[in-house]
N, C-alpha and C positions, 0 to 999 in steps of 0.2 A: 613623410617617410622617405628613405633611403631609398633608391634604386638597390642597392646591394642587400639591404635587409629586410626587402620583399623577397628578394631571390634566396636569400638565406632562409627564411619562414615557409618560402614555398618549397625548399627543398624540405626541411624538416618534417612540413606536413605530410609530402610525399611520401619520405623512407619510415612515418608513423603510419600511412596506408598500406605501405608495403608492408611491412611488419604485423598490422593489423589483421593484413590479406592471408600473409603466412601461419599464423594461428588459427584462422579458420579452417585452412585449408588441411594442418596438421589434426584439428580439433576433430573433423570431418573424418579424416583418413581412420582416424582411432576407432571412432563411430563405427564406420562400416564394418573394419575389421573386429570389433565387440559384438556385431551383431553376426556377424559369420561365424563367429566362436560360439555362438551362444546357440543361432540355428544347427552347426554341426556338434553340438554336446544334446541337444532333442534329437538328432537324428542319429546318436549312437545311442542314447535311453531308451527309443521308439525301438530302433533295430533289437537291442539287446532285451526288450520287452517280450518282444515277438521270439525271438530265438528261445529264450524262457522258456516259454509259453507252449511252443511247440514240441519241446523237449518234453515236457510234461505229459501233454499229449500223445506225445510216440511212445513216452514209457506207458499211459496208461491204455490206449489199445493193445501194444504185449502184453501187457499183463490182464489184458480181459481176454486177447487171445487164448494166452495161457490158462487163465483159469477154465475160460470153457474148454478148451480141448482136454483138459483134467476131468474137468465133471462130467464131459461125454462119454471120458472111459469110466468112469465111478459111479456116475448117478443111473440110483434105479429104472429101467424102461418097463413100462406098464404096455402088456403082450394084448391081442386082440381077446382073448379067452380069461384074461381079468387074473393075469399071474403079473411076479413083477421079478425080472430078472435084469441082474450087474453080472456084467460080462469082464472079462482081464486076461489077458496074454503075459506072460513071461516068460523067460529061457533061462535057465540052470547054468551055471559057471562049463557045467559041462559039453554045455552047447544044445540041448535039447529045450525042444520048444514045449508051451505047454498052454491049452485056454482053459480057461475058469469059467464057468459060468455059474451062480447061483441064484435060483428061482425058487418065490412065495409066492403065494397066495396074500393079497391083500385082503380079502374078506375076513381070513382066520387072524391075519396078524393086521392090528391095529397101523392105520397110515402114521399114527403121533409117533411110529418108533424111530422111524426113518428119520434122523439127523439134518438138517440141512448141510449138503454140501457145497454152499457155499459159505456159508460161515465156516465150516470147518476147513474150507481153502481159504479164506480173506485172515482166519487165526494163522497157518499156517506161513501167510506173506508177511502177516504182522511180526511175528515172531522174526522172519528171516531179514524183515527191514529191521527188526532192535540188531539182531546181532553185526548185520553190514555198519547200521551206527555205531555199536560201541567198538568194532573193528577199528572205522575209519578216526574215531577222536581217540584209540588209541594210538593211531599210526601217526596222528597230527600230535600227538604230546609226545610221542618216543622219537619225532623229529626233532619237536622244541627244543625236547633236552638234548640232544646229540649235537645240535648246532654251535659252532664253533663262537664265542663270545663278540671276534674282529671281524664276523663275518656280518653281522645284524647293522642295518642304516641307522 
């Protein structure tokens, strides 16, 4: 063989190393940056799990807050002397104030009469969560429709 078509073969092989090397090296680069997409799309599902999560949470302590501080002022207190009295405060448009108190006797009046209050506050959230629903999917269709046609992707 040639002195010159060794040199030619070796260059060939060379810039088919090179070229070889830079496909890796591109191949690699994609890699990493796949997996950095991939760990930051887990760490915004993970975050946005948790935020979830927590919103749920804070809604459902308010509203167990609420409910008790409701059945505090509502539900019957059973008195040392075996009476049972619901207590309530309110003020008139007029500005005057005014307490309620009403007291039985459980022995004469049967304990089945008493209502549970909190079903009668978990019907009354039920109730208030259908109406915020059919509120809000009216508000999201009387947007639908208001939306301009050249406005939509």
């Amino acid at each position: 063989m040639k002195k010159s078509t060794i040199w030619f073969l070796t260059i060939i092989m060379a810039l088919t190393f090179l070229g070889l090397l830079y496909v890796q090296i591109m191949y690699l680069r994609n890699m990493i940056q796949m997996r950095d997409d991939q760990f930051s799309e887990g760490v915004k599902r993970s975050l946005y799990a948790v935020v979830t999560r927590l919103e749920q949470n804070e809604t459902k302590y308010f509203l167990e807050e609420d409910a008790a501080r409701i059945e505090s002022r509502f539900y019957p207190r059973t008195n040392l002397d075996g009476t049972v009295s619901i207590s309530s405060n309110f003020t008139t448009p007029e500005g005057i104030n005014f307490d309620l108190t009403l007291k039985s006797d459980v022995k004469k009046q049967g304990s089945d009469q008493y209502m549970s209050y909190r079903d009668l506050i978990r019907g009354q959230y039920l109730y208030q969560k259908g109406l915020l629903d059919e509120v809000i999917l009216n508000t999201v269709a009387y947007t639908h429709l208001t939306l301009p046609t050249n406005s939509l992707v």
